[in-house]
C-alpha positions as CSV (number, residue, x, y, z in Angstrom):
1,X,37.0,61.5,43.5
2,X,39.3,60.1,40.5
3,X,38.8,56.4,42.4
4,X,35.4,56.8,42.6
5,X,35.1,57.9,38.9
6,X,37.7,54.9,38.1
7,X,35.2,52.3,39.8
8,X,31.8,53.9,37.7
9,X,33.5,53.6,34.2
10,X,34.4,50.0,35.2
11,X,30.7,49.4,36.1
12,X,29.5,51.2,33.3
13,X,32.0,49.3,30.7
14,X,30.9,46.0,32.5
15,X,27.4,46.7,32.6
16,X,27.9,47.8,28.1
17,X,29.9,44.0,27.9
18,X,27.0,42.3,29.5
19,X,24.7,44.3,27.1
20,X,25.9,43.5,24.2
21,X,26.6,39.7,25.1
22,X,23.1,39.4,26.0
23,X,22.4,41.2,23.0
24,X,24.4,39.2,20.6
25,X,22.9,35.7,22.4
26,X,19.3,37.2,21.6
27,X,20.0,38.4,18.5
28,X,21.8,34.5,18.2
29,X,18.8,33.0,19.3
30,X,16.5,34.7,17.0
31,X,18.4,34.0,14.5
32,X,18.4,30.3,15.4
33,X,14.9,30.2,15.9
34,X,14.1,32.1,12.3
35,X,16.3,29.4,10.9
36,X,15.0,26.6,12.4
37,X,11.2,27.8,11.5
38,X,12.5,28.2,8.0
39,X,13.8,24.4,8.2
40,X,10.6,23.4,9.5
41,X,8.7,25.2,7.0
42,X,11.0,24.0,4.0
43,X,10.7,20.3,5.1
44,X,6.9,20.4,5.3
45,X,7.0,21.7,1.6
46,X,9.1,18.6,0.9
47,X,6.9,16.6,2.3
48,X,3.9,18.1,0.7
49,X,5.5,17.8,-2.8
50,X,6.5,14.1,-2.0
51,X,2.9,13.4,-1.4
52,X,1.4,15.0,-4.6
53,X,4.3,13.4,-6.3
54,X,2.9,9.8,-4.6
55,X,-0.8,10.7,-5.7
56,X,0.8,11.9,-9.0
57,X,2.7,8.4,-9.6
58,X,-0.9,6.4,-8.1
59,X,-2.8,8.3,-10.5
60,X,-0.4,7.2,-13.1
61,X,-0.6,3.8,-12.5
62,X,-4.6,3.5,-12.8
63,X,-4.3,5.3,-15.6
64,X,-2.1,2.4,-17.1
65,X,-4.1,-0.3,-15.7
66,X,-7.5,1.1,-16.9
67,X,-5.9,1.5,-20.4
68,X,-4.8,-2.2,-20.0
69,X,-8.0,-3.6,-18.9
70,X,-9.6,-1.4,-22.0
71,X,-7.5,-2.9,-23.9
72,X,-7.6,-6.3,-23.1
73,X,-11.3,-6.5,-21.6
74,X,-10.1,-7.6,-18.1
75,X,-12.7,-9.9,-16.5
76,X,-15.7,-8.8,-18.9
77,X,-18.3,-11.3,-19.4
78,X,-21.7,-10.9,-20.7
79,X,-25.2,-12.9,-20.6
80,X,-27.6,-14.2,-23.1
81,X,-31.6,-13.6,-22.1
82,X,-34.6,-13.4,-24.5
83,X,-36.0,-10.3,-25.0
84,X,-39.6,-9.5,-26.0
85,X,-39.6,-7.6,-30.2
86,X,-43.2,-7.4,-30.4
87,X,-46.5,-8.9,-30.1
88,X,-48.9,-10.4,-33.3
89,X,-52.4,-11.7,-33.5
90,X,-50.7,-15.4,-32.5
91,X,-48.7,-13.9,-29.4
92,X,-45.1,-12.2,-29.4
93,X,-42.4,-12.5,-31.1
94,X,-39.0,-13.1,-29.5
95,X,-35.6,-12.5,-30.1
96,X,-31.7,-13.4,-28.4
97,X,-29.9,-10.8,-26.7
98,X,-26.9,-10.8,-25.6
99,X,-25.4,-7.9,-22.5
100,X,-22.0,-7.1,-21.3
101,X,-22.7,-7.1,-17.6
102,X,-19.7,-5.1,-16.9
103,X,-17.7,-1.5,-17.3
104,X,-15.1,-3.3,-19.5
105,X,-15.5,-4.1,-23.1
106,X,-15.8,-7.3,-24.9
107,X,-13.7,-8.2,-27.7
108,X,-14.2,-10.5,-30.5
109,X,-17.1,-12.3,-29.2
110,X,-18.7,-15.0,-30.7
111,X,-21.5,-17.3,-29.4
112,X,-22.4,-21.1,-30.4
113,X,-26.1,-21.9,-30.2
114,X,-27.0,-25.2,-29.3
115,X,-31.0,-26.3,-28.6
116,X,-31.2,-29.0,-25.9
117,X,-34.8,-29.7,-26.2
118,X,-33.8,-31.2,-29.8
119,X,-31.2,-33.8,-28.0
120,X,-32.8,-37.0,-26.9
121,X,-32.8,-36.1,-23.3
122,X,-32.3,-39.6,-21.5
123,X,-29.4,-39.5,-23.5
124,X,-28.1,-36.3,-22.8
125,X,-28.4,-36.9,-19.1
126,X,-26.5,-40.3,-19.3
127,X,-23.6,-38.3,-20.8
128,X,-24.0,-35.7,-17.4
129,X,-25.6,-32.9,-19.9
130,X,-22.6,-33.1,-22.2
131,X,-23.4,-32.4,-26.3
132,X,-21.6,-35.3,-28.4
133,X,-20.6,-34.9,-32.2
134,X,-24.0,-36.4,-32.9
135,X,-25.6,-33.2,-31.6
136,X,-23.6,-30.7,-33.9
137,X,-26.3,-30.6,-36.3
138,X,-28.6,-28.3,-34.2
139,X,-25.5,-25.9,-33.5
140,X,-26.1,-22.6,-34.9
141,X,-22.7,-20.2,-34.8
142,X,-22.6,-16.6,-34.4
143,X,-19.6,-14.0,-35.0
144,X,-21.1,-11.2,-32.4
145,X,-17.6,-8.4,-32.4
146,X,-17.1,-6.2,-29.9
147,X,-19.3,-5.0,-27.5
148,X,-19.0,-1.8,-25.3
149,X,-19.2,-1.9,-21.2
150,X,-21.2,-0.1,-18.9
151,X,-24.6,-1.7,-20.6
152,X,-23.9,-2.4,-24.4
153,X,-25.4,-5.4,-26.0
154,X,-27.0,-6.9,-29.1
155,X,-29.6,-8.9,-30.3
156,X,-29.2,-12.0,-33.0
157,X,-30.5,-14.7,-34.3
158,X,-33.8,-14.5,-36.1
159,X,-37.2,-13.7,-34.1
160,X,-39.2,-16.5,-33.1
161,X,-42.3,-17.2,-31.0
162,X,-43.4,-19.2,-28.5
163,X,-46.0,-22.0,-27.6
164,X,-47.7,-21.1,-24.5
165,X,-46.4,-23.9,-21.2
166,X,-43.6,-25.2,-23.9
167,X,-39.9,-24.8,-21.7
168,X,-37.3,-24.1,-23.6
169,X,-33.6,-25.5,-23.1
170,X,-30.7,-23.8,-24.8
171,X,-26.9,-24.0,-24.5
172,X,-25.0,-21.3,-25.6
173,X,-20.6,-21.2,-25.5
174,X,-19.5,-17.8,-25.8
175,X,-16.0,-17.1,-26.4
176,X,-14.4,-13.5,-26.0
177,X,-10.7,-12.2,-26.3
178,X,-10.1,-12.9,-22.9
179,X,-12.4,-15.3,-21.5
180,X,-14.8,-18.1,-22.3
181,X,-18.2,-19.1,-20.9
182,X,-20.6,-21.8,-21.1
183,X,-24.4,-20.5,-20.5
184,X,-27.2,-22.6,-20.1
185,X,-30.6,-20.8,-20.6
186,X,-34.4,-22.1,-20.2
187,X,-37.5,-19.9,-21.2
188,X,-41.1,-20.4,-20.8
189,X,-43.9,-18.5,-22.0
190,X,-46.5,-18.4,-19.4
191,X,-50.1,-16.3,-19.5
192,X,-48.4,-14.4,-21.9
193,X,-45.4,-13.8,-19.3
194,X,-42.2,-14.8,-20.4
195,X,-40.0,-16.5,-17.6
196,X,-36.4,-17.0,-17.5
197,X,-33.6,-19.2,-16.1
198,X,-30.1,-19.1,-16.4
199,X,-26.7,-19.9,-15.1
200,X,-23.3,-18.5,-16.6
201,X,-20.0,-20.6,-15.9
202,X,-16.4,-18.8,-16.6
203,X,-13.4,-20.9,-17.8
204,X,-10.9,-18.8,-15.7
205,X,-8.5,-19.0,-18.2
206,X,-8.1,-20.6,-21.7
207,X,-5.1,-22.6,-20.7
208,X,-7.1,-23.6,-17.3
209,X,-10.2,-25.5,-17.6
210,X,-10.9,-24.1,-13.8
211,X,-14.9,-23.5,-13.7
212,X,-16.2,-20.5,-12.1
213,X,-20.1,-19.4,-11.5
214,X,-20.9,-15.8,-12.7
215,X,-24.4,-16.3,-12.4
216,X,-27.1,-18.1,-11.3
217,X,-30.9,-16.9,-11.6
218,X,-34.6,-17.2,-12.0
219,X,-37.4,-15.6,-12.2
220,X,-39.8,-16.1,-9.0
221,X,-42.3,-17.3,-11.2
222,X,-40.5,-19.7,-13.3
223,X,-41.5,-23.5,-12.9
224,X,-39.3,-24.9,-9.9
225,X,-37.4,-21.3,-8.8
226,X,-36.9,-21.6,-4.8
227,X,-35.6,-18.5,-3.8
228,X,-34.8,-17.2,-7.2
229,X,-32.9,-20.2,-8.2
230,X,-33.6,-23.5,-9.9
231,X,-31.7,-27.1,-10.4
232,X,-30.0,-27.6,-13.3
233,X,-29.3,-30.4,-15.4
């Protein structure tokens, strides 16, 4: 009886010690677990915050830059057309109007008028369109300022009218704080319809006489368009 009693407290202390081991390994691996769901958890937090920190530091930057090209007027250029004042018993009266045909503003602009149909034209074409001192008389200058983006703009010069058929030729070199621009501009007055051409070249930079096209137009209507485009001279 004592040996039989001997062999159950053995069994029962064995079968307590493999209790408590298997206890202590779940209680282990719970523990684990808990800590390695807390890691994963704490490292997706980090990477949450490094991304809003990313967005933060992008936002930043495009703040800068946008103040920058605010400040400085970026690639802003504007355009010269004719715009109708009013009408009289003779017809309407005209007037120039210049646009800033971008979100940026324009800084310090100023615009230099000159009429081609007052240049002897066989001349003017020998010389590839180019104006000579000679022609400085029928310059007219004006000191424009600034001028606001997303669709500011001005008018100037003094109102004039038109003869009805009579095309119109002007030149115009309009200089800004960070770009210049040579514009050349022909009109016509047609049936009481007023019809427009134009092309606007960019010097890429001051320093660099580089030529780029900004523009290049016509009205459908205007004498020799194709396709909303003439050929200039």
């Amino acid at each position: 009886m004592k040996k039989n009693q001997k062999m159950d407290t053995e069994l029962i202390f064995i079968i307590v010690s493999v209790l408590i081991t298997g206890g202590l390994a779940i209680n282990a691996h719970i523990s684990n677990t808990k800590k390695d769901a807390d890691l994963k958890n704490k490292t997706e937090e980090i990477i949450r915050l490094q991304n809003k920190l990313n967005k933060n530091s992008e936002d930043l930057i495009y703040a800068q830059n946008e103040l920058l090209n605010y400040t400085t007027g970026k690639d802003a250029y504007g355009l010269v057309e004719i715009l109708k004042i009013s009408n009289n018993e003779n017809g309407f009266y005209y007037q120039f109007y210049f646009s800033n045909e971008t979100n940026y503003p324009l800084y310090d602009v100023k615009i230099t008028l000159l009429n081609r149909n007052l240049i002897d034209q066989e001349s003017l074409k020998k010389r590839n369109g180019l104006a000579t001192l000679e022609d400085l008389k029928n310059y007219k200058n004006f000191n424009i300022g600034t001028i606001g983006g997303e669709g500011g703009g001005t008018s100037f010069g003094e109102m004039f009218s038109l003869k009805p058929d009579n095309l119109q030729d002007f030149l115009f070199s309009i200089t800004s704080r960070n770009l210049s621009f040579s514009q050349q501009l022909k009109f016509i007055e047609k049936e009481s319809v007023l019809l427009q051409a134009t092309k606007l070249n960019s010097i890429v930079s001051k320093s660099n006489s580089k030529v780029k096209i900004l523009v290049d137009k016509a009205d459908d209507e205007f004498p020799g368009s194709i396709k909303g485009k003439v050929e200039w001279k």
